[in-house]
C-alpha positions as CSV (number, residue, x, y, z in Angstrom):
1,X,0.0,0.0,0.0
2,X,1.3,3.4,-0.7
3,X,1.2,6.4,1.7
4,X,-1.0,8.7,-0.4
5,X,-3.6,5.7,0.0
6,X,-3.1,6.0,4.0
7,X,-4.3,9.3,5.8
8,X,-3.1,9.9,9.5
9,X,-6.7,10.8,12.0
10,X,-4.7,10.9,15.2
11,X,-0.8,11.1,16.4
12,X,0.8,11.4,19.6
13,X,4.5,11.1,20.8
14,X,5.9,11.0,24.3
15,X,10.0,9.6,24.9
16,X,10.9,8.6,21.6
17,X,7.5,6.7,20.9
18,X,5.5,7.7,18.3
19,X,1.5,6.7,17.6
20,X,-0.6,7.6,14.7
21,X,-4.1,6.0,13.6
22,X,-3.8,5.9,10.2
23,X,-7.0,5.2,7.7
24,X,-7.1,3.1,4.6
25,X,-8.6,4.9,1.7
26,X,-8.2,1.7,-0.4
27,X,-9.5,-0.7,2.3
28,X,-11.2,1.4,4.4
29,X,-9.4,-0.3,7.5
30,X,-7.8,1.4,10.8
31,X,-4.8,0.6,11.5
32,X,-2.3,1.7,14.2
33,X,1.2,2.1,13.6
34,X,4.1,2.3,17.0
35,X,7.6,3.4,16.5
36,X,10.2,3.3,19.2
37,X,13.5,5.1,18.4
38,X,15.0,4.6,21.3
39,X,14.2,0.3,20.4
40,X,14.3,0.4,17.0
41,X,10.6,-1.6,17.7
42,X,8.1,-0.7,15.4
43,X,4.5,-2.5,14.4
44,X,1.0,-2.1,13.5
45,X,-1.9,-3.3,15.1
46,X,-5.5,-3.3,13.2
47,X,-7.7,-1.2,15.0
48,X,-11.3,-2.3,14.5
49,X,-13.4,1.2,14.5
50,X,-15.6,0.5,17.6
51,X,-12.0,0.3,19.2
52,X,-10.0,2.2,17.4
53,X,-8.8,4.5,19.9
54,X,-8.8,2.4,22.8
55,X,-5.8,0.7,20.1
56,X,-4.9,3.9,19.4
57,X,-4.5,4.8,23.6
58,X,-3.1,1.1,24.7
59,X,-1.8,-0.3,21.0
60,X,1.2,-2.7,23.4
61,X,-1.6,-3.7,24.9
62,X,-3.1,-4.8,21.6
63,X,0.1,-6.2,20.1
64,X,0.7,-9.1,23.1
């Protein structure tokens, strides 16, 4: 999938973690994506929209 098919809803950062929901125009799916620089970690979690920012808010939580 290409970025200009993905649009970001929400983002948030806090020590060297970054969050963003990101919406599928192509699919129509929620995703949301984690980076951690300080880790090198990084994954996405699909966020089904009746939860999307409780995966957006918790996403580790999500990921296990």
């Amino acid at each position: 999938m290409t970025d200009s098919a993905l649009t970001e809803l929400h983002h948030r950062s806090a020590d060297g973690i970054e969050v963003s929901l990101l919406w599928s125009r192509v699919t129509n799916a929620l995703t949301v994506a984690v980076e951690d620089s300080r880790s090198g970690l990084s994954f996405e979690v699909p966020a089904p929209a009746e939860k999307a920012l409780d995966v957006f808010e918790h996403p580790f939580a999500y990921a296990a």
